[in-house]
C-alpha positions, 0 to 999 in steps of 0.5 A: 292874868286874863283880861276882859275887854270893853266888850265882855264887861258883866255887871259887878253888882251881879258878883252878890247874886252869883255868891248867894246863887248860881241860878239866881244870877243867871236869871237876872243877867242872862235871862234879864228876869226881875221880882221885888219882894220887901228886901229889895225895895228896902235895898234900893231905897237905900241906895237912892239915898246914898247914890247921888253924885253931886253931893260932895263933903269934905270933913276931919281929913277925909273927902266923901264921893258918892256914886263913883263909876268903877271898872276892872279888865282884870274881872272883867265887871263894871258898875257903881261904887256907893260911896268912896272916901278918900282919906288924906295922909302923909304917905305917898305910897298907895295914894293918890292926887286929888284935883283941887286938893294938897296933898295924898289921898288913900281910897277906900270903897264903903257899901251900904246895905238894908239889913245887918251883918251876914255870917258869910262872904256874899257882902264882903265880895262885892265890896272887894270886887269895888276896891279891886277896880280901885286899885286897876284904876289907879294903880294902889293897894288897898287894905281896908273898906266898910260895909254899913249896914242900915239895921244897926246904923253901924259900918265895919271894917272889912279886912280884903284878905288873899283868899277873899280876893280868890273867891271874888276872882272865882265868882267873876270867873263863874258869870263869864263862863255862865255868860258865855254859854248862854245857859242857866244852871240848874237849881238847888234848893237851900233854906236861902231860898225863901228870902229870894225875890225870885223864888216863883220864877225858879220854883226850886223845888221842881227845878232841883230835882235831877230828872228830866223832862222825858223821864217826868212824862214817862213816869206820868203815862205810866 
């Protein structure tokens, strides 16, 4: 399996923008482009809402840690859980010692989000890609995590699936080798678009199109 050094980190936050985009990532993590629209700003009020690092609860067995810096070599990605809870169990297996406390605690990462549950992947990827850096840190297992949406004041339960985990390696894989060279891919255009902050920095409708630039002056002077 291919291991990233310190240097090669990419953002795991990214990994949502690469599973709703190509174009988009490449973007925001290349091209370092940025727009706000209603979705975004609601998002990151959330987050600075929930992403505070010194609030610390401990409640019915489970202990709550907010803001936790996260890292895998294997995906090569870094970044910042929402939350992780640690949830106290009998088991040794697939759980870990917690300075300060009796005791096994088995972790698990809980992301928060803006809206309500999508029919696709694009939330569940990220939250993956959390738990795999939990289990390279410290070296466990783990089965479930939660995603909560703000929309209906609600967390599911994720299921971290083999071929969830496939796609997170593929999608991680994808950032490096988009990282690596350098170049933004070309756009296509899908109804996702209109939800996208981006949209009149990509124009995807010009971006799209197959033609190049010289076949586009040469029908022009024609």
């Amino acid at each position: 399996m291919c291991m990233y050094s310190e240097d090669d980190l990419l953002a795991l936050s990214g990994i949502q923008h690469m599973a709703f985009c190509t174009k988009q990532w490449a973007l925001i993590h290349v091209e370092r482009q940025w727009e706000e629209n209603v979705r975004t700003v609601e998002g990151r009020n959330l987050h600075e809402k929930v992403d505070n690092p010194y609030i610390f609860e401990e409640r019915d067995g489970i202990i709550t840690s907010r803001a936790v810096p996260i890292v895998s070599y294997q995906l090569g990605l870094y970044g910042v859980a929402d939350v992780v809870e640690f949830e106290m169990t009998d088991d040794s297996k697939n759980s870990i010692l917690l300075p300060g406390h009796k005791g096994f605690w088995r972790p698990y990462p809980v992301e928060y989000k803006r809206g309500k549950p999508k029919k696709d992947d694009i939330d569940k990827v990220q939250l993956c890609a959390q738990a795999i850096c939990l289990e390279e840190m410290h070296g466990i297992s783990i089965q479930k995590c939660y995603l909560y949406y703000a929309e209906i004041h609600r967390r599911i339960c994720i299921e971290l699936t083999d071929d969830l985990r496939k796609k997170v390696f593929e999608l991680s894989k994808n950032m490096h080798e988009i990282f690596a060279e350098g170049i933004t891919p070309k756009a296509i255009k899908t109804k996702q678009c209109r939800l996208c902050s981006l949209i009149d920095i990509c124009v995807p409708e010009i971006s799209s199109k197959s033609k190049s630039v010289l076949d586009y002056l040469k029908k022009a002077f024609e």
